[in-house]
C-alpha positions as CSV (number, residue, x, y, z in Angstrom):
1,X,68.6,95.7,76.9
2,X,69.0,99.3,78.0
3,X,66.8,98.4,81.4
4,X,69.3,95.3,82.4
5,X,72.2,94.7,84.5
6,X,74.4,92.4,84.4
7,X,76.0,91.3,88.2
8,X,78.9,89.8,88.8
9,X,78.5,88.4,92.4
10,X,81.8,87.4,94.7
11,X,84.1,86.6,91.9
12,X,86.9,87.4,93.5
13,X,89.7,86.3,94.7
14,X,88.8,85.4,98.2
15,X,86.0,82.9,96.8
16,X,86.7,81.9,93.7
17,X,90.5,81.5,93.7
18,X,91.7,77.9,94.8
19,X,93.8,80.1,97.8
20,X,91.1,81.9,98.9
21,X,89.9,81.9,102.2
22,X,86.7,80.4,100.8
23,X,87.8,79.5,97.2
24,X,89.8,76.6,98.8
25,X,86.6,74.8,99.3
26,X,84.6,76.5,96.4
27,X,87.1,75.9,93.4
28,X,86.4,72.7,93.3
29,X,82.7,73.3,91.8
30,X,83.8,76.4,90.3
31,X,85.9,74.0,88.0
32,X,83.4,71.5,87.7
33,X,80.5,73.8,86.6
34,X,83.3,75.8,84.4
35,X,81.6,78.7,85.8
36,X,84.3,81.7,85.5
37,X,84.8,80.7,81.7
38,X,81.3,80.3,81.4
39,X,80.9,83.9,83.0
40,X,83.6,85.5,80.7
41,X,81.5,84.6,77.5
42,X,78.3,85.9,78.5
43,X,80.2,88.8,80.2
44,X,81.7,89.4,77.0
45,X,78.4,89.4,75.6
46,X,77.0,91.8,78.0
47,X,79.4,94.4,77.3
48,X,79.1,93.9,73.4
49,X,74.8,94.6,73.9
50,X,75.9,97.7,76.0
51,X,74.6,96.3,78.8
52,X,75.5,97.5,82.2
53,X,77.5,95.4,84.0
54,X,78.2,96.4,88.0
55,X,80.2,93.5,90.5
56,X,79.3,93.2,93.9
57,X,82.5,91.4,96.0
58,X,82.7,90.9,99.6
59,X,85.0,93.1,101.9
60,X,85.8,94.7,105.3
61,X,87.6,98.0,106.5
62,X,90.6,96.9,109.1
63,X,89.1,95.5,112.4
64,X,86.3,94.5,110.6
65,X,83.7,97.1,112.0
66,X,81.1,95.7,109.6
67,X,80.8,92.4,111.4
68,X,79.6,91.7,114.7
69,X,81.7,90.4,117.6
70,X,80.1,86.6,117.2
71,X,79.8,86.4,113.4
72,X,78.3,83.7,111.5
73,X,80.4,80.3,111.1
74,X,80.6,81.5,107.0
75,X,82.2,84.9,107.9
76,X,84.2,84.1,111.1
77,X,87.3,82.3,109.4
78,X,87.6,85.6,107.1
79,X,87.5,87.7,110.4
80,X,89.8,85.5,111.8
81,X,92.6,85.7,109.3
82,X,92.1,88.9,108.2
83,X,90.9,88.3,104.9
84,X,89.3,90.2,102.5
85,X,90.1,93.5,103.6
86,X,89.3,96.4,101.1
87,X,92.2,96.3,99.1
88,X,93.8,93.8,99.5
89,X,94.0,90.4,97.0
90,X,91.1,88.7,98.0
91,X,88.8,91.5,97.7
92,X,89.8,92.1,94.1
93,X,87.6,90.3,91.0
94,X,89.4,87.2,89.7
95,X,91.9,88.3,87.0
96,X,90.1,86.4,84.6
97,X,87.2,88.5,85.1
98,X,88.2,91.7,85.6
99,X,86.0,94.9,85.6
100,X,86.5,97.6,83.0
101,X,87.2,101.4,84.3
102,X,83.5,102.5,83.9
103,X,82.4,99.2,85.7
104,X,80.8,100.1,89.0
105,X,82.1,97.5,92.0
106,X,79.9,97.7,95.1
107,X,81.1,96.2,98.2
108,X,78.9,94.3,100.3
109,X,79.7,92.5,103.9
110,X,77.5,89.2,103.6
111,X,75.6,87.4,101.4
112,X,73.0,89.8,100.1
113,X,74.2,92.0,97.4
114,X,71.8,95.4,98.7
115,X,72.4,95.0,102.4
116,X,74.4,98.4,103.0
117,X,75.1,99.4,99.7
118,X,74.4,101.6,97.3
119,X,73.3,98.6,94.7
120,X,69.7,99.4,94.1
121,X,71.0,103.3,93.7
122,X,72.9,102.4,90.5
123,X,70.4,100.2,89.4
124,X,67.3,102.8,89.8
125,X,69.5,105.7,88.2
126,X,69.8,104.0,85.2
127,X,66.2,103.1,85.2
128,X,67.1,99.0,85.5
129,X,64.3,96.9,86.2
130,X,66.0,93.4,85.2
131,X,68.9,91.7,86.7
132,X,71.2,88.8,84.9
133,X,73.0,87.3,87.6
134,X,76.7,85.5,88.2
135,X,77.9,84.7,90.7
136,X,79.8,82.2,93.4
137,X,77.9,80.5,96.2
138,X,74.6,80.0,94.8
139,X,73.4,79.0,98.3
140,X,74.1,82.2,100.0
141,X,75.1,84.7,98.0
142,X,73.2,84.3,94.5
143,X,69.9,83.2,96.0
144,X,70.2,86.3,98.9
145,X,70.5,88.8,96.9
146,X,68.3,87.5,93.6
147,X,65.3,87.0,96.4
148,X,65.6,90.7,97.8
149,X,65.9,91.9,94.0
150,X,62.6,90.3,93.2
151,X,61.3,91.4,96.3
152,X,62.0,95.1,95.4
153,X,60.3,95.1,92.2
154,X,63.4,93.6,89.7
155,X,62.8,90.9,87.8
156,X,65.8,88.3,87.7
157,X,67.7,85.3,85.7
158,X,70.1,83.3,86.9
159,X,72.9,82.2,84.7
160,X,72.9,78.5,85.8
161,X,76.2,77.5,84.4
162,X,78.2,80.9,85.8
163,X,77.3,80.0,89.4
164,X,78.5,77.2,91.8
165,X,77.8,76.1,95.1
166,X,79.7,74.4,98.6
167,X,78.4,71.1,97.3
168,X,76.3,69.6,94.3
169,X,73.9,68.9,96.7
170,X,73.7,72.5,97.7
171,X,73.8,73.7,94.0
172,X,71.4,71.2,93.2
173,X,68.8,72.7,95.9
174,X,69.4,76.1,94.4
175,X,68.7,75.4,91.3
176,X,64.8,73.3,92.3
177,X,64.8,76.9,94.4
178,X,65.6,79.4,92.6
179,X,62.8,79.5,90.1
180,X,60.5,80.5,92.1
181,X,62.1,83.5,92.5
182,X,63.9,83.9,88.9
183,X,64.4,82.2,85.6
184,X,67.3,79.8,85.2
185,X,69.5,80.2,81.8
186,X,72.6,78.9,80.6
187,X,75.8,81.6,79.5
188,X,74.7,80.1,75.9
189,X,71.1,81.3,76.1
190,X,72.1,84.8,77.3
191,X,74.6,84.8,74.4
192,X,72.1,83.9,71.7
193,X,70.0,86.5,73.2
194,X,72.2,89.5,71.7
């Protein structure tokens, strides 16, 4: 699986922590779809296959230059309270999941994962043409980035059980969605794979 990533999308603390300024509303389904323990075992078996593994979280520089003066509803309560600031607690991966020295963390400033950053550089240096994706808010974030990935030539599969969603009825859209764009697999199915 030398020509696969694995992506860690948004688990961090500001979305899928229960104090975050989005986890608040997200932990709930994060909980019910046991996606972060779900996400450690097939994380684990990413790193045992030697596959690279690079996270993409959410984050601003002070004053938020990144975000217009009239941001979307989804990023306005961050800009409001100051959350999410590079550096600081809610930009950081989820303890549970945290990324080993050699693991690249890109930082993004919406919902799609290549939007100003230098994603599809890492990716294209190591000669990766197929993404295995994790990752909170399936509605935004997941299906964002997974549909420019396919667009620019990657191939994708979504770890059903290592995302979640608003709402089930959100996740539940994502997932009738989603394969048109990528193939849905469970943490177990990735496991077996190795």
């Amino acid at each position: 699986m030398k020509d696969s990533a694995f992506l860690v999308l948004h688990f961090q603390n500001g979305v899928a922590h229960p104090d975050g300024v989005w986890g608040k509303n997200l932990y709930p389904q994060v909980k019910k779809n046991d996606s972060i323990e779900n996400t450690k075992k097939a994380l684990a078996a990413a790193r045992v296959g030697g596959m690279t593994v690079i996270y993409v979280n959410i984050a601003w520089r002070i004053g938020f230059p990144e975000l217009p003066e009239n941001t979307c509803g989804l990023l306005s309560e961050a800009k409001q309270k100051n959350e999410c600031l590079v550096g600081s607690w809610g930009a950081e991966v989820i303890e549970e999941l945290k990324p080993r020295e050699h693991e690249a963390v890109v930082i993004n400033f919406g919902s799609d994962g290549f939007e100003g950053t230098d994603l599809d550089l890492l990716l294209r240096v190591k000669r990766i043409n197929n993404l295995y994706v994790a990752g909170q808010c399936i509605e935004h974030v997941v299906e964002t980035t997974v549909k420019r990935a396919v667009n620019m030539g990657y191939t994708a599969s979504v770890l059903k059980d290592c995302t979640s969603g608003f709402t089930d009825l959100n996740y539940d859209a994502m997932l009738e969605i989603l394969p048109l764009y990528a193939t849905l697999i469970t943490a177990d199915e990735f496991v077996a794979a190795f």
